[in-house]
ROFIVEX-196508 format. One line per 10 residues: their letters; for each residue z, x, y of C-alpha. Coordinates in steps of 0.05 Angstrom, whole numbers, plus 5000, padded with zeros to 4 digits. Layout:
BEGIN
a> Z/X/Y; ...;
//
This chain:
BEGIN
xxxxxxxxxx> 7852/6577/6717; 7786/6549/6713; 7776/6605/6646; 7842/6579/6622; 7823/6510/6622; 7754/6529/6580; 7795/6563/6534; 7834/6506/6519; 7778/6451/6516; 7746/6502/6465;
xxxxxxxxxx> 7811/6505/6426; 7815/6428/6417; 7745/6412/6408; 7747/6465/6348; 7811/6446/6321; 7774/6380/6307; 7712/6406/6273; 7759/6446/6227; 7805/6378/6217; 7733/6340/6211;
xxxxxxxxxx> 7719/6398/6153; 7787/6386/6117; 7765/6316/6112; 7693/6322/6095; 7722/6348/6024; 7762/6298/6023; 7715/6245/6029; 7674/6281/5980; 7732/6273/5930; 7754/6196/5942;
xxxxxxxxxx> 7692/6163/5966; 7656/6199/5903; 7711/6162/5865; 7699/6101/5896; 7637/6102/5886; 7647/6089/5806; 7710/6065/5796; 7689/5991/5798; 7645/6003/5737; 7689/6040/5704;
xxxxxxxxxx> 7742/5989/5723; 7685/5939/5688; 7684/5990/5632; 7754/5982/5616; 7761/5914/5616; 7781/5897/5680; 7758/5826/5718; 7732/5822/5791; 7798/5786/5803; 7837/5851/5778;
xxxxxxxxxx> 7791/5898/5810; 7801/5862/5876; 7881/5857/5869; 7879/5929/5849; 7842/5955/5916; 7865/5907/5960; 7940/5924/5932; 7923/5998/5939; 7894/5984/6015; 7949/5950/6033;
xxxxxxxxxx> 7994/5990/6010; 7965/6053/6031; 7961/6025/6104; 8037/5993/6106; 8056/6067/6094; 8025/6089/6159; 8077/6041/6197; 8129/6097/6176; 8089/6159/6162; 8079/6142/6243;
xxxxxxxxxx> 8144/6141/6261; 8165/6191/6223; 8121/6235/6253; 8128/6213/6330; 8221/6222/6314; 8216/6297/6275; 8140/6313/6303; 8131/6346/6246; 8066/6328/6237; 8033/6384/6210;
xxxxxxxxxx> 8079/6375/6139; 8060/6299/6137; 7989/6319/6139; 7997/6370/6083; 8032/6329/6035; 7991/6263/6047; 7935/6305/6029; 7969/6333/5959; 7978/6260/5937; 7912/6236/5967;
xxxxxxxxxx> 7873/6285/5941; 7904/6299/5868; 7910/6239/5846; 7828/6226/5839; 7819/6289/5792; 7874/6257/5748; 7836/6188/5741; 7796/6235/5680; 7862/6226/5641; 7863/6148/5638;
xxxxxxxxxx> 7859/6111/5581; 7860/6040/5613; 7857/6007/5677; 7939/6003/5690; 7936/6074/5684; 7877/6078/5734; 7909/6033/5785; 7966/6075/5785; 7928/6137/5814; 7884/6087/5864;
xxxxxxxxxx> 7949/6066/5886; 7980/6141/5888; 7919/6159/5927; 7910/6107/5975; 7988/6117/5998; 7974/6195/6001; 7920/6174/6053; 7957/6127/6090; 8016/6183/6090; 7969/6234/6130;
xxxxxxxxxx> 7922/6192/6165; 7977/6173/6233; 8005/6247/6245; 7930/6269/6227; 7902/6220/6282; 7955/6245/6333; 7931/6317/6320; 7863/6290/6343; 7878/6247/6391; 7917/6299/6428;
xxxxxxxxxx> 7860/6355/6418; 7812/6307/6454; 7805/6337/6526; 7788/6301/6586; 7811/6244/6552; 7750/6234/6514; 7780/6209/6447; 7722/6169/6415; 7679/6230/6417; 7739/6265/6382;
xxxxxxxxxx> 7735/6204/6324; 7667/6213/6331; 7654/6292/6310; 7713/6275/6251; 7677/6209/6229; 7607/6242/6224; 7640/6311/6188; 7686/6258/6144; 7616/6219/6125; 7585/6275/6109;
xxxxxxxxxx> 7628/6286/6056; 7619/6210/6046; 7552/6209/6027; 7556/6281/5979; 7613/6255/5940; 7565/6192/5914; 7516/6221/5902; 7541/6278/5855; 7569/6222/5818; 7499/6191/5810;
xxxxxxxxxx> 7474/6264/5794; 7523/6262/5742; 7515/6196/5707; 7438/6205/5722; 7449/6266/5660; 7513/6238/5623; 7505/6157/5627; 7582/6129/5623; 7608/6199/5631; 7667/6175/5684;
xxxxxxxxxx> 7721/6214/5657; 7676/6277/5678; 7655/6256/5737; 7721/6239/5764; 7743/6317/5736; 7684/6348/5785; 7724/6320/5829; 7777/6369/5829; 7737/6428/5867; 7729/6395/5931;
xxxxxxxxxx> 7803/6371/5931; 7816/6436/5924; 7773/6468/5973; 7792/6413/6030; 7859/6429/6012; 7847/6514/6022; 7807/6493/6090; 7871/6451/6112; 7916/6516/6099; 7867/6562/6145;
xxxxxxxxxx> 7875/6509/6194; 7949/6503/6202; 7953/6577/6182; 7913/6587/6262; 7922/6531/6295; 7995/6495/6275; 8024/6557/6273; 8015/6569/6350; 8038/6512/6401; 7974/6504/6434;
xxxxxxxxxx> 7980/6458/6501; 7927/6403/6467; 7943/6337/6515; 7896/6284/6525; 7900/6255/6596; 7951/6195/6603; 7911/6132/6596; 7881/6090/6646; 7894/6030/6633; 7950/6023/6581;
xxxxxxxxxx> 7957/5967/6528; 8028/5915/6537; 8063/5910/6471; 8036/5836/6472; 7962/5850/6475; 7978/5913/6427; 8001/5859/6372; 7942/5814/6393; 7899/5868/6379; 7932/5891/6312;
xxxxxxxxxx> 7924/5815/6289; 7849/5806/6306; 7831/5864/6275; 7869/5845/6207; 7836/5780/6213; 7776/5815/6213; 7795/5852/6156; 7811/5799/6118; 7745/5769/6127; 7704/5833/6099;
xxxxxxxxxx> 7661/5829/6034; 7681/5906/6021; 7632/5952/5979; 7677/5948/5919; 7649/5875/5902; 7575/5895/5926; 7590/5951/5876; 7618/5911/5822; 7571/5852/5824; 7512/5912/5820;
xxxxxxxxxx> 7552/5932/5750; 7565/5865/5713; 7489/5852/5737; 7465/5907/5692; 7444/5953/5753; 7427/6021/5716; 7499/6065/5727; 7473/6121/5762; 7434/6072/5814; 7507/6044/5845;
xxxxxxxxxx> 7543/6111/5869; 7471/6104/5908; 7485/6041/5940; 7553/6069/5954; 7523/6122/5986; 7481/6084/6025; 7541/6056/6050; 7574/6118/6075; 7512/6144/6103; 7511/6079/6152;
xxxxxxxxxx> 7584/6088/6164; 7576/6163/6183; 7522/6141/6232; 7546/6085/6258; 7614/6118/6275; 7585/6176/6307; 7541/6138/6351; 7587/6080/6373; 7642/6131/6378; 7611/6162/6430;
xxxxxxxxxx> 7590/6109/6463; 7664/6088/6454; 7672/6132/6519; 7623/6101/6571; 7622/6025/6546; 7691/6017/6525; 7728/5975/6474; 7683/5913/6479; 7642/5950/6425; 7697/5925/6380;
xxxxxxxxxx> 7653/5869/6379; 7597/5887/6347; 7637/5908/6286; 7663/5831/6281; 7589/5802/6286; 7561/5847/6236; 7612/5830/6177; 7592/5763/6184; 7512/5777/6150; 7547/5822/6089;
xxxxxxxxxx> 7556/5769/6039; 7487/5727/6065; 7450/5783/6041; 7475/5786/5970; 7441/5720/5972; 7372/5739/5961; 7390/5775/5888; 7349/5832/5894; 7374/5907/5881; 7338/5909/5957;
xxxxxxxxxx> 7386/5863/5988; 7446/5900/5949; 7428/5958/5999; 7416/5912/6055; 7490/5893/6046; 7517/5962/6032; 7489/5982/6097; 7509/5933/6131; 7580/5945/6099; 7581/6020/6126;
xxxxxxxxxx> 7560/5995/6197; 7622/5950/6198; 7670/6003/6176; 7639/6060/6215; 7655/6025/6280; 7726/6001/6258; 7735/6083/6240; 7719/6101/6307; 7718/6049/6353; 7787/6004/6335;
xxxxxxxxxx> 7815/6070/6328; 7800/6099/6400; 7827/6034/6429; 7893/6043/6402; 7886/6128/6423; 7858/6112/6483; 7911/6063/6509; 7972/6080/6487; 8014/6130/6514; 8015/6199/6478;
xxxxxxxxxx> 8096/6194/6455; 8082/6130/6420; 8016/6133/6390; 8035/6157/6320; 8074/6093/6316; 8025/6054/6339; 7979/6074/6292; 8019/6063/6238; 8026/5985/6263; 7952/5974/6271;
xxxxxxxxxx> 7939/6015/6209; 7989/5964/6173; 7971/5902/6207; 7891/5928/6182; 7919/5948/6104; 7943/5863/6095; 7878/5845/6125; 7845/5888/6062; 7886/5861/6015; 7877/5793/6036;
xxxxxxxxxx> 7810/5801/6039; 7808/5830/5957; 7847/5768/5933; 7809/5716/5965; 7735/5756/5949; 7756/5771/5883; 7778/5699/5864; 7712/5664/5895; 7672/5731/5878; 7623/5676/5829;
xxxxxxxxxx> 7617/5628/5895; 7574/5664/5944; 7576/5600/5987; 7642/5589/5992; 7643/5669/6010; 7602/5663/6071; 7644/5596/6100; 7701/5644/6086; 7678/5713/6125; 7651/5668/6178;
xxxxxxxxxx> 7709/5633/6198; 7759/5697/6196; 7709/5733/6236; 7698/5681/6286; 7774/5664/6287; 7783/5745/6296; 7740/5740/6360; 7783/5690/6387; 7838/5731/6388; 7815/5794/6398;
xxxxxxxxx> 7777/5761/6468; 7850/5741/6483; 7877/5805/6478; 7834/5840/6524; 7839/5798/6572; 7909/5778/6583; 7943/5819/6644; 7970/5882/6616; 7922/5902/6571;
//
């Protein structure tokens, strides 16, 4: 029994390095695209207003699909088939982006990969968060988050690598692209092809304490306050451009940023499991310093804020997300996910139309992110400690 058991906690915990793999490619594909396309948004004439309607848009929509990508999965359970076709969207569409000629075509394929994402991402965290023995699921975020940042911080800086020898050369950067959609894709295959191809027994312990529907919501609604109130890298990347930052010096900063997010994830997803989900709290305190630091003008302070950016979303990655797999039962959490990924997706897009229509008044910024963060505290204080939660 005892072998049994080690056989199956040696199962799960593998499954999710191999899942962590899949998406280490993948985050060498998009996050290397993110990484430029704000400049080359700049390049074809598109305003920080546009840029920010365009990503926030994207966000939003791309976590809105996750309310019924969720459900979806948790009625057929066909999870497996979500997964592979968010993927094929997600992942194709950045290759593609070499093909554009102007920035409506080019929102169209941030849009088409964003909802690809948010099509995989709930059946994809159910596969995790049911491979996570003992009921340890932040430590299962955390091996995915540090594999998926790893992929995070390669993508950017091939891109720099790229424009370092070809200055402006987007349309070839974004076709490099193509061979690590490709490969995450062949990885994914090998991984169903052993794993989702056998029914293996992967169940996390029921929860211990389980969130009401009522602090659930709470929760959801903090966080996309929070969300709302984020200066995201996009604008830290943007400003960098139209400030005449050399082109192959801000997929660097963007790197920067996923390097922080990698190790912030890891380490506060981990910690997820012995301290709980008051760490949900540092996230909220640390998105309040992004936009003081673009204060001081410097290309040093742009880094500062990048950092501090990839702190922020590291422990939203890991640490919002083990809440909601943590305490919520296993037949509900794909549509749960979806929810809190949708509640999280308005919060973006919020946060891209208000940034990117004060982007010029860095004062009027910081009253802004302060007050949605503080106001996110409020709630999110409310919703842990209401009765039922």
């Amino acid at each position: 029994m005892a072998r049994n058991k080690r056989q199956i906690i040696s199962k799960g915990t593998l499954l999710i390095v191999i899942i962590g793999i899949v998406s280490l490619f993948g985050d060498f594909t998009y996050e290397g695209a993110r990484s430029i396309i704000p400049q080359y948004f700049a390049a074809l004439g598109g305003s920080a207003l546009l840029l920010g309607l365009v990503l926030g848009g994207s966000e939003f929509a791309g976590y809105a699909v996750r309310i019924f990508s969720g459900r979806i999965a948790d009625r057929t359970k066909h999870y497996w088939s979500m997964v592979f076709f968010g993927y094929a969207v997600n992942l194709f569409a950045v290759p593609l982006l070499a093909f554009t000629g102007n920035y409506l075509e080019a929102a169209v394929l941030i849009f088409m990969e964003r909802i690809g994402r948010g099509i995989r991402v709930p059946p994809r965290d159910y596969i995790l968060s049911n491979a996570a023995t003992g009921g340890k699921v932040g430590k299962a975020f955390a091996i995915e988050e540090g594999l998926d940042q790893t992929g995070a911080i390669v993508g950017p800086l091939i891109m720099a690598i790229v424009l370092f020898y070809k200055s402006g050369a987007y349309r070839f950067a974004f076709s490099v692209l193509a061979l690590p959609a490709i490969t995450a894709f062949i990885v994914l295959i090998a991984a169903y092809a052993y794993y989702g191809s056998r029914k293996l027994d992967l169940k996390v312990n029921a929860p211990a304490r389980v969130m009401s529907s009522r602090n659930f919501m709470l929760y959801s609604i903090a966080i996309a306050i929070s969300a709302a109130g984020l200066y995201q890298a996009a604008f830290v990347l943007y400003g960098a451009g139209v400030n005449g930052v050399t082109s192959y010096i801000i997929p660097i900063i963007f790197l920067v940023a996923m390097a922080s997010e990698g190790a912030f994830g890891f380490v506060f997803g981990m910690l997820y499991d012995r301290i709980g989900r008051n760490l949900v709290y540092s996230g909220i305190l640390l998105a309040v310093f992004i936009p003081i630091f673009l204060l001081g003008g410097s290309l040093a302070f742009l880094f500062i804020a990048a950092l501090l950016f990839g702190a922020v979303t590291g422990i939203q990655d890991t640490v919002m997300r083990s809440v909601v797999g943590s305490m919520i039962p296993s037949e509900k959490r794909g549509s749960a996910f979806g929810i809190f990924n949708m509640f999280y997706g308005f919060g973006l897009l919020v946060s891209g139309v208000v940034v990117g229509y004060l982007f010029y008044s860095a004062y009027y910024i910081i009253a802004y992110v302060f007050i949605m963060q503080m106001l996110s505290m409020i709630i999110l204080n409310r919703s842990f400690r209401n009765k039922g939660s």
